[in-house]
C-alpha positions in Angstrom: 104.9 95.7 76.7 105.3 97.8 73.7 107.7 95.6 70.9 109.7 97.5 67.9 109.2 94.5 65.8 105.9 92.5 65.4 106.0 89.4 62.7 102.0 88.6 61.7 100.7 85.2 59.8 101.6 82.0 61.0 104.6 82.3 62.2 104.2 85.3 64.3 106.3 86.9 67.4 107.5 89.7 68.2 110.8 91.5 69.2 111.9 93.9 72.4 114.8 96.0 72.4 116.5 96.3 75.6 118.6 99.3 75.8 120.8 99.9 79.4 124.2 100.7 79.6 124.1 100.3 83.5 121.6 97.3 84.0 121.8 94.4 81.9 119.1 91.4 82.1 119.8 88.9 84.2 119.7 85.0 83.3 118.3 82.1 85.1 120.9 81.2 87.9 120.3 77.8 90.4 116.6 77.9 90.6 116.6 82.0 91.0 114.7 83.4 87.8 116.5 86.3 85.6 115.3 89.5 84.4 115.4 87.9 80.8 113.1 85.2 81.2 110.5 87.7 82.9 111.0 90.1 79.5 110.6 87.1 77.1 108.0 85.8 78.7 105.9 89.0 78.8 106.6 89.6 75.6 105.6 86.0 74.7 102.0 86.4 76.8 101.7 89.6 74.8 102.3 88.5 70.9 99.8 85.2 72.1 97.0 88.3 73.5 97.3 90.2 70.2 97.9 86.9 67.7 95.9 84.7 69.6 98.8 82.4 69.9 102.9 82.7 69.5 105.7 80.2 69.2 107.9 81.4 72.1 111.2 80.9 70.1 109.3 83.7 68.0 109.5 86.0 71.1 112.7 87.8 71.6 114.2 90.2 73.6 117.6 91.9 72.8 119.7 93.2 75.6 121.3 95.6 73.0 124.3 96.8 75.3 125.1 93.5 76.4 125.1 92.0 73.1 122.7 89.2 74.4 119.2 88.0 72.5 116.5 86.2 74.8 113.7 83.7 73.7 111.1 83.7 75.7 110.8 80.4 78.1 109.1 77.3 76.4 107.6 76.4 79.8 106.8 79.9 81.6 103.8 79.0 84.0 105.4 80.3 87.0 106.6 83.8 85.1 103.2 84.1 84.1 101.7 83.3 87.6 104.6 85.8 89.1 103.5 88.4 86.2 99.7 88.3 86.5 99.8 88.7 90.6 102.2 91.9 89.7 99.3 93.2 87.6 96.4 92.3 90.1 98.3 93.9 92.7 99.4 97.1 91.1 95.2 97.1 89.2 94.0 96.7 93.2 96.3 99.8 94.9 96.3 102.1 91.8 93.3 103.8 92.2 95.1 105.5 95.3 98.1 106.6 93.9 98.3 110.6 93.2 100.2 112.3 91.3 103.1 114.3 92.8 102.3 118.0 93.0 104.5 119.5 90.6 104.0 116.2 88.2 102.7 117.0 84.3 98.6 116.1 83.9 98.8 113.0 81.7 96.6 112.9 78.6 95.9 109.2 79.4 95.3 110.1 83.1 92.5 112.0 84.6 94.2 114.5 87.8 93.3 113.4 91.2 
């Protein structure tokens, strides 16, 4: 998560810019959780890493091409149960990812 716009102090949060012509976040639909909430609420879990704590209403991502702004869920348990696997299981198979042959060293990266 990388935000354009942090607010430090008190009242801090942070905002995301979305920016897809062809892919807009989705919202919560009938139990099914949206694209949105996910964004918010990683966005959220990130401002409360590097604040030690965030109002979620503080957190917001902005679909920018669908002209839609997203708080981040007030009760977001389950995202950040469904978030943190994601990581553990991306942390636990990355080591044995390579690179592509004709892919660009990264300066971040060490080559395989």
């Amino acid at each position: 998560m990388r935000p354009e716009v942090l607010v430090a102090g008190p009242e801090a949060g942070a905002v995301k810019f979305y920016l897809s012509k062809t892919n807009p976040l989705t919202k919560d639909e009938r139990g099914r959780l949206g694209s949105a909430g996910f964004a918010a609420a990683a966005l959220h879990l990130w401002a409360d890493e590097a604040f030690g704590g965030a109002a979620p209403e503080r957190c917001l991502v902005v679909d920018v091409f669908a002209g839609e702004v997203y708080e981040a869920p007030v009760r977001n348990a389950t995202r950040r149960r469904h978030m943190l696997a994601a990581c553990e299981e991306i942390a636990a198979v990355w080591p044995s990812l390579s690179s592509p042959p004709t892919a660009r060293p990264s300066a971040s990266r060490s080559s395989p």
